[in-house]
C-alpha positions as CSV (number, residue, x, y, z in Angstrom):
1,X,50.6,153.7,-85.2
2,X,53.2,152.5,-82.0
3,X,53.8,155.8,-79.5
4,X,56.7,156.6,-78.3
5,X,55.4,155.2,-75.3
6,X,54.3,151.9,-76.8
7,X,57.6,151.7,-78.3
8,X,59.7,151.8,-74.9
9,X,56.7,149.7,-73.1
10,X,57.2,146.8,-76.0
11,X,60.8,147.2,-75.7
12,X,61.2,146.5,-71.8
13,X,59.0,143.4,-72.1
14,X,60.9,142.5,-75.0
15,X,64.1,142.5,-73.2
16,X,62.7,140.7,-69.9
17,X,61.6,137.4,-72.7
18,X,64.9,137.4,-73.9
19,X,67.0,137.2,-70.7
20,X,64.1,134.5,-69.8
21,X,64.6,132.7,-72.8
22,X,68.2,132.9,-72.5
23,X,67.9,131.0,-69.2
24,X,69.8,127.2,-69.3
25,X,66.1,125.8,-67.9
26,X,64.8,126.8,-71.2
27,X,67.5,124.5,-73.6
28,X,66.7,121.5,-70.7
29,X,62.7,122.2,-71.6
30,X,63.1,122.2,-75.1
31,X,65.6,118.8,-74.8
32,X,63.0,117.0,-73.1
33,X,60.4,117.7,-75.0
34,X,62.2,116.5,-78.3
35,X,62.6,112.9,-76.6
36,X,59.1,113.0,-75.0
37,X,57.8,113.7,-78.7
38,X,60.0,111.5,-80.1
39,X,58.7,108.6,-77.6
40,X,61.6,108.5,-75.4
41,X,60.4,110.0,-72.6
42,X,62.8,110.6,-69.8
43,X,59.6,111.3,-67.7
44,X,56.2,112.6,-67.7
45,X,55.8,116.4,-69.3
46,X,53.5,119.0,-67.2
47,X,51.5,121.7,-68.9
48,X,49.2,124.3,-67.4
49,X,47.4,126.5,-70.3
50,X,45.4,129.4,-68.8
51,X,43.2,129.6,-71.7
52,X,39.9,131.4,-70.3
53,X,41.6,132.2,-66.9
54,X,43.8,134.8,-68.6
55,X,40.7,137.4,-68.1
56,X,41.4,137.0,-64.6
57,X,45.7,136.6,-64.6
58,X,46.0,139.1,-67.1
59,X,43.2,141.4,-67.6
60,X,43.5,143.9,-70.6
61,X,43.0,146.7,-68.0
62,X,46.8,146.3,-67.2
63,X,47.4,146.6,-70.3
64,X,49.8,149.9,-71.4
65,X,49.9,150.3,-75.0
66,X,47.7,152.5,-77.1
67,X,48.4,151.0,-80.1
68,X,45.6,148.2,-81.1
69,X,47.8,146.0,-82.7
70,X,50.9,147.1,-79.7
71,X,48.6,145.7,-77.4
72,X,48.0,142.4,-79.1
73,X,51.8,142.5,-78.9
74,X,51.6,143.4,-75.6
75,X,49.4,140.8,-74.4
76,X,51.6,138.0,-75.5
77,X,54.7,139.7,-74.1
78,X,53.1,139.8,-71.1
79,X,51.7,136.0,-70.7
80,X,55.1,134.6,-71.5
81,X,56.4,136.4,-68.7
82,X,53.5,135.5,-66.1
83,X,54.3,131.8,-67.0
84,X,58.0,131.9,-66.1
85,X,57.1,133.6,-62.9
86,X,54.1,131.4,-62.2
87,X,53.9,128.4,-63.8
88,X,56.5,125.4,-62.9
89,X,55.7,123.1,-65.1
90,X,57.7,122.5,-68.4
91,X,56.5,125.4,-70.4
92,X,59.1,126.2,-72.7
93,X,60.0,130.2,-73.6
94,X,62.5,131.0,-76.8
95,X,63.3,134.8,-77.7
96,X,61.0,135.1,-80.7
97,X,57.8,137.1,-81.3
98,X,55.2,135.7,-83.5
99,X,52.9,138.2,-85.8
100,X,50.0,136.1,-87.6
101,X,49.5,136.4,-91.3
102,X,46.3,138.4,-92.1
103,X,43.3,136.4,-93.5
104,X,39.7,137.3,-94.8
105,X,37.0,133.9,-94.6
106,X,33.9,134.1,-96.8
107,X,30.8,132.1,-95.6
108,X,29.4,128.6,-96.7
109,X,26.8,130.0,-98.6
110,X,24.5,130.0,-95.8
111,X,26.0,132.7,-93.2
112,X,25.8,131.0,-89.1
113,X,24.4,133.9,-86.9
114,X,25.4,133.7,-83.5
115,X,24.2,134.8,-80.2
116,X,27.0,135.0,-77.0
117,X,26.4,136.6,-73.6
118,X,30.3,137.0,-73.8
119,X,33.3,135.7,-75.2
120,X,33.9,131.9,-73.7
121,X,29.9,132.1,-72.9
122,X,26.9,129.9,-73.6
123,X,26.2,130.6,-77.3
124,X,22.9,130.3,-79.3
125,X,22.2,129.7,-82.9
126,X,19.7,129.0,-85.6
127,X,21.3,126.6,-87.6
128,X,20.5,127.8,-91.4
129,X,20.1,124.2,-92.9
130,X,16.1,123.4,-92.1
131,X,15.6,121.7,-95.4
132,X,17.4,119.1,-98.0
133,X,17.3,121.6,-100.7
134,X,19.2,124.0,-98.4
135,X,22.3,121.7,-98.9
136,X,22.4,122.6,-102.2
137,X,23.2,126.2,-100.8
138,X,26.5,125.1,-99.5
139,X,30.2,126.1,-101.0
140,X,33.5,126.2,-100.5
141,X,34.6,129.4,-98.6
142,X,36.5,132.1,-100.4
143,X,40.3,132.6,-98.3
144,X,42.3,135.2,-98.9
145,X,45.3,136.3,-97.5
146,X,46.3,139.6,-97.4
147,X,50.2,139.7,-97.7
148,X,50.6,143.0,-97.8
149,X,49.2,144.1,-94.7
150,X,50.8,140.5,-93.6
151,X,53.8,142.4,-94.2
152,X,53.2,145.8,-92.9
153,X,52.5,144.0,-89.4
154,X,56.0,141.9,-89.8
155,X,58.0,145.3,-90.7
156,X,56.6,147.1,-87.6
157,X,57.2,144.2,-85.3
158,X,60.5,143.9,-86.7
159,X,61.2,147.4,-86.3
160,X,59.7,147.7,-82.5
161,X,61.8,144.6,-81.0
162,X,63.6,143.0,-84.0
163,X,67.1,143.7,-82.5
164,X,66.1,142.0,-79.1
165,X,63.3,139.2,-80.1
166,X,63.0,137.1,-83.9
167,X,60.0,138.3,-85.4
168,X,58.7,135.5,-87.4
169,X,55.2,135.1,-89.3
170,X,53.4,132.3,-87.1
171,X,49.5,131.9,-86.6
172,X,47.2,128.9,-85.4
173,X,45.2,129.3,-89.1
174,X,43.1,126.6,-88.1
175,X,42.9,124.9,-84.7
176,X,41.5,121.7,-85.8
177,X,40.2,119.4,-88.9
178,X,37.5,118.0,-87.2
179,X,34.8,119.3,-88.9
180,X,31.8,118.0,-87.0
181,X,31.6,121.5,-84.7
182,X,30.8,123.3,-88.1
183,X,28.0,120.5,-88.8
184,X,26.2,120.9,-86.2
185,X,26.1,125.2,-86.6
186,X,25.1,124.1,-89.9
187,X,22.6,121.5,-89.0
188,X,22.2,121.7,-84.9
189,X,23.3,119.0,-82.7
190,X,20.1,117.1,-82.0
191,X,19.2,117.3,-85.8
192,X,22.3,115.7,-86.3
193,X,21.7,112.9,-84.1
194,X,18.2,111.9,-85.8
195,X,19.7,112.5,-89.6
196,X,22.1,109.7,-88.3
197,X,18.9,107.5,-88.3
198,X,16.6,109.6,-90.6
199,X,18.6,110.7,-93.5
200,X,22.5,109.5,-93.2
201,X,22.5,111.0,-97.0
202,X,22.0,114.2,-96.0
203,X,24.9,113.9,-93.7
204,X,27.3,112.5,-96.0
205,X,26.4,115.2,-98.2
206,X,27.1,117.7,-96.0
207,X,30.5,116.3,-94.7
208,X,32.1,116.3,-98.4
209,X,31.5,119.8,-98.8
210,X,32.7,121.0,-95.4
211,X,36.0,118.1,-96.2
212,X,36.5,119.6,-99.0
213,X,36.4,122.7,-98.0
214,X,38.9,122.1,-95.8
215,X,41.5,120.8,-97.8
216,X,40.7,124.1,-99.4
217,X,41.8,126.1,-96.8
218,X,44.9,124.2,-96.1
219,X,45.8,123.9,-100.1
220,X,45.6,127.7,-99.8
221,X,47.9,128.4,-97.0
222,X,50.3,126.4,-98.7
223,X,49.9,127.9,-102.0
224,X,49.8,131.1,-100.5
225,X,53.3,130.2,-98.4
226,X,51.5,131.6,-95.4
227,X,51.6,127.9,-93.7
228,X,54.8,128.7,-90.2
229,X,56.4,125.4,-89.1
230,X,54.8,124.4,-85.6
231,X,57.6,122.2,-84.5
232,X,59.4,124.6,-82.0
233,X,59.3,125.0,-78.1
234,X,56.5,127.4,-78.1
235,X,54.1,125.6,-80.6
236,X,51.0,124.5,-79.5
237,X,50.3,121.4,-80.9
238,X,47.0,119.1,-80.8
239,X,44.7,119.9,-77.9
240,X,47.6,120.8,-75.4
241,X,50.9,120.1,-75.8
242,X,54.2,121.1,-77.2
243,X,55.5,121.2,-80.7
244,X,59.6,120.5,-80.3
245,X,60.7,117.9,-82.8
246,X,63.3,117.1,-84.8
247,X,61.2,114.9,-87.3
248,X,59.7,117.7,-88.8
249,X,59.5,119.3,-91.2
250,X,59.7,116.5,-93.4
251,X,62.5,115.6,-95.6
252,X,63.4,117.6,-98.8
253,X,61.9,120.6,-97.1
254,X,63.2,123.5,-98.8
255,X,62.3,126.5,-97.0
256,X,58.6,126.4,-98.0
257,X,56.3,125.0,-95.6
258,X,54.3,122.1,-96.6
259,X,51.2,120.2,-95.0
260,X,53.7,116.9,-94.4
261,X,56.0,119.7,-92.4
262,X,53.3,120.3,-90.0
263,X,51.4,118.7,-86.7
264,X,47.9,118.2,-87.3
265,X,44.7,117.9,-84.9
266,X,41.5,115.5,-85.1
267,X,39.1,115.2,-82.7
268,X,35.0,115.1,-82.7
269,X,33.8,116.4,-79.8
270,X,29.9,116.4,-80.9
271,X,30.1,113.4,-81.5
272,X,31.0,112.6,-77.9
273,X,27.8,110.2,-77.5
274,X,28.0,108.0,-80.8
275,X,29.2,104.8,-81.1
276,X,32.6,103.6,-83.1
277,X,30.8,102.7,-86.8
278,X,28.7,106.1,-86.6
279,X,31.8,108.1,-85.6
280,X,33.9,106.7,-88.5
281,X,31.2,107.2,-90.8
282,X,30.5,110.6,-90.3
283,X,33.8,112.3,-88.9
284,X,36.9,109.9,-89.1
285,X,36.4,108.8,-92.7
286,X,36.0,112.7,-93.8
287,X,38.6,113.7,-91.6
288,X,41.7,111.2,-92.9
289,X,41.6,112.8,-96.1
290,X,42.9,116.5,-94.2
291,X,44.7,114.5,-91.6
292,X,47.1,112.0,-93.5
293,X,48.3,115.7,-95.5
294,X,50.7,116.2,-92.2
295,X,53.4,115.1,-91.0
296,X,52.1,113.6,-87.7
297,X,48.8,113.7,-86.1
298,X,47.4,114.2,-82.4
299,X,44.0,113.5,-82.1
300,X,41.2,114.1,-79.5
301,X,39.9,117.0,-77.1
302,X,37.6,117.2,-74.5
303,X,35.9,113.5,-75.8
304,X,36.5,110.3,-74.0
305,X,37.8,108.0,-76.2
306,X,37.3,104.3,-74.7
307,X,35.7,102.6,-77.7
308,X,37.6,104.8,-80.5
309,X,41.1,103.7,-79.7
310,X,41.4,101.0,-82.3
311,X,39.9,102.7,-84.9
312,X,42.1,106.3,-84.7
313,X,45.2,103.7,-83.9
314,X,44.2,101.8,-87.0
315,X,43.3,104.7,-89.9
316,X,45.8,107.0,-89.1
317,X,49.2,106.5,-89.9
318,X,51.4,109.4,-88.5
319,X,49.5,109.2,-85.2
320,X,51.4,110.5,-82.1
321,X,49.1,112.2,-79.6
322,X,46.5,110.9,-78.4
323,X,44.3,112.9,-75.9
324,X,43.3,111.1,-72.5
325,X,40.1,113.5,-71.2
326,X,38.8,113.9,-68.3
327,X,36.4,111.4,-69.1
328,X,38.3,108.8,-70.4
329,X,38.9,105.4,-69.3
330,X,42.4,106.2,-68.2
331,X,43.4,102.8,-67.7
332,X,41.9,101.6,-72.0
333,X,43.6,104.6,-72.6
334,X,47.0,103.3,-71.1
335,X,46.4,99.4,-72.4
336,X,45.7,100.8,-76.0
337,X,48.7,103.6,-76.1
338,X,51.3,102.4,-74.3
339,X,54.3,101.7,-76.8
340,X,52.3,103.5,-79.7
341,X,51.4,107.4,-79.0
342,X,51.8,110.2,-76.6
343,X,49.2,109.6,-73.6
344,X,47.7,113.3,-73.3
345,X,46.2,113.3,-70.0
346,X,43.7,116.5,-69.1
347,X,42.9,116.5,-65.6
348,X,39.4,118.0,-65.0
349,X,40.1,121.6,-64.5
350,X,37.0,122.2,-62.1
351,X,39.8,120.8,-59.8
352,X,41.3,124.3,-59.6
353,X,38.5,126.6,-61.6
354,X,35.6,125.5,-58.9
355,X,34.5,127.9,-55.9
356,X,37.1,125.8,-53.8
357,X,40.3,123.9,-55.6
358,X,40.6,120.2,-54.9
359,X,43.9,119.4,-54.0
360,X,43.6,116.2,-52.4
361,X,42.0,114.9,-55.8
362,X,44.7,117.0,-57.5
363,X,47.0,114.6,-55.7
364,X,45.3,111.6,-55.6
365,X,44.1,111.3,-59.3
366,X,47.5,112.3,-60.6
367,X,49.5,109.5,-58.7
368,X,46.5,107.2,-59.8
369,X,47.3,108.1,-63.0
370,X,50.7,107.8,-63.4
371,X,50.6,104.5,-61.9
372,X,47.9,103.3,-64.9
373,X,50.2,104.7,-67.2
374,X,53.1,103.1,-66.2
375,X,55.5,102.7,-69.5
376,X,53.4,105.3,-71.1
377,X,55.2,108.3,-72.9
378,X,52.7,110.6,-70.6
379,X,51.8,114.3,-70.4
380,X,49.6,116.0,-67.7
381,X,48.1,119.1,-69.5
382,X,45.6,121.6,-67.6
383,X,43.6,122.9,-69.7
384,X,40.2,124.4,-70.1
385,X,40.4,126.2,-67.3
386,X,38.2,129.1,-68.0
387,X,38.8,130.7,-64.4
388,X,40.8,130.5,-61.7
389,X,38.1,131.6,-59.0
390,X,40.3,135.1,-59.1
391,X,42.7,133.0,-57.0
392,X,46.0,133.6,-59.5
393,X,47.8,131.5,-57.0
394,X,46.2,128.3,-58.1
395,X,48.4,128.1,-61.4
396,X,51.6,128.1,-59.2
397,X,50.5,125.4,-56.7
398,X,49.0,123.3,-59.3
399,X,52.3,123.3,-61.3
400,X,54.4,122.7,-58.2
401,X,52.3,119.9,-56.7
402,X,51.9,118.1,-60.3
403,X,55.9,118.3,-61.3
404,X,56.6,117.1,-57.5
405,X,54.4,114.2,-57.8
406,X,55.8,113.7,-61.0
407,X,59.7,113.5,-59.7
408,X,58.2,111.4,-56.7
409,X,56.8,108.8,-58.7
410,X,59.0,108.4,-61.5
């Protein structure tokens, strides 16, 4: 239960998010990003995501609460405030406090053991489908949500910092629909690749069950009303970016939040090194089913691309962000996009997580860039960056050099 001295810690940093949020740089933020999702960019967006490198900007050793669930609260207080004072990009921060709604996630029947040497580690599995017959193993997961302790968390958040913050229920309940990451824990990545040749039926077989299962989970949220609109300033959307819309939620919305209310993220990453029939095959055509649920769709991660433009432009309706990795042909990517979807550009964050940043490259491939993308609705997202090198400063320069460049050459 929150201390006294919880209490008054949550309560200062509460009060220092407000007066940020109530800042006139925050209502220019969010206006911008409406047009820029909207595709009427007045000019190109700039993200930097810590991600990883929070270990280092933010360790949980500075950390004051005693509380467990305080100092979750804590910890998000905490990184909203770093960005304003660090990051000068266009990260957007409204007076709100997010508490996620409480879930337990059976197994698929055949439970994936995993080995980690830490948290954003190398990892190591023995994938538990070695045989045909173990597909016949496989089910849908079990999801329930537990509203009552959902609830409890709400009311003590609400009570802690509900005069100073708006304490709404609001959790990333799944990050993506892309379903290929779970096939290979199920299967392993260079089994995968021969069953493309050796048994496609196998595959397929697979695929519909983790598909379906999908649509499970997201018919359950919804059933469930646990599903929080992700259309505001602080929303994450896609791979990197920010959720402020005014198309969403969709019309006739009620209260209730519905899949077509919602952004939505593809992408494939293990399937990085197959070609455009294979990839549509055995991700895209299993994935439209989840995806064309939602309102709009961004689609992509850390996988170039090039050769799967035409086919994500072509199957997906509600398409609008499209992520531009750092190994994608920047220039495809600006002849296939340009007019039709948000170009998502992710620099490669060894650029500032190596031993030494690279900020003549940070400079030279971002004017490069821009000029490929030129009539592009563009955004420049850091991401990935897992550390910093314990040199906090990097964020700030990074940030300031990128929205420079930015004003310089738009």
């Amino acid at each position: 239960m929150p201390t006294a001295h919880d209490r008054e810690i949550l309560r200062t940093l509460a009060k220092r998010v407000a007066e940020i949020a109530a800042l006139p740089v925050q209502q220019e933020r969010i206006a911008l990003w409406k047009a820029h999702n909207a595709m009427r960019s007045r000019r190109p967006m700039v993200l930097f995501f810590p991600e990883g490198a929070w270990r280092e900007l933010l360790p949980d050793s500075e950390l004051q609460c005693e509380d467990k669930f305080c100092r979750r609260l804590e910890h998000g207080l905490r990184q909203r405030i770093y960005q304003h004072e660090h990051n000068h990009g266009d990260h957007p921060i409204e007076a709100t406090l997010h508490v996620a709604p409480v879930r337990r996630i059976g197994d698929y029947g055949l439970p994936i053991v995993e080995q980690r040497t830490e948290a954003l580690g190398a990892a190591h599995w023995d994938p538990p489908i070695k045989r045909p017959e173990d597909v016949r193993k496989l089910h849908i997961r079990r999801i329930e949500v537990d509203h009552d302790e959902t609830a409890r968390q709400l009311a003590m958040a609400g009570e802690l910092v509900g005069d100073l913050l708006k304490v709404r229920m609001r959790g990333s309940l799944r990050w993506s629909s892309g379903l290929t990451w779970t096939l290979i824990e199920l299967r392993g990545l260079d089994q995968m690749m021969l069953d493309m040749y050796d048994d496609p039926p196998l595959l397929h077989e697979i695929m519909t069950v983790l598909r379906d299962d999908a649509l499970n989970e997201w018919e359950t949220y919804e059933r469930e009303g646990v599903l929080s609109l992700n259309n505001g300033p602080e929303d994450y959307v896609g791979s990197g970016g920010v959720g402020a819309i005014e198309e969403l939620p969709a019309d006739g919305f009620d209260g209730k939040v519905r899949l077509r209310d919602l952004w939505a993220l593809g992408e494939s990453q293990e399937l990085v090194g197959v070609g455009p029939e294979m990839f549509y095959e055995f991700a895209l055509q299993y994935q439209l089913p989840i995806l064309n649920r939602f309102g709009l769709v961004c689609y992509g991660c850390c996988e170039p691309l090039d050769q799967k433009f035409d086919l994500i432009l072509k199957h997906i309706p509600r398409l609008r962000r499209v992520s531009v990795s750092p190994w994608c042909n920047r220039k495809i990517a600006a002849e296939k996009l340009r007019g039709r979807c948000i170009y998502s550009w992710k620099p490669n964050p060894v650029l500032v997580s190596g031993p030494t940043a690279n900020w003549d490259e940070v400079e030279r491939g971002t004017r490069e860039t821009l000029r490929m993308a030129r009539g592009c609705c563009v955004e420049i997202i850091m991401k990935d960056t897992h550390t910093l090198a314990h040199d906090p400063s990097r964020l700030d320069r990074w940030t300031e050099t990128v929205s420079r460049i930015v004003r310089e050459e738009s």
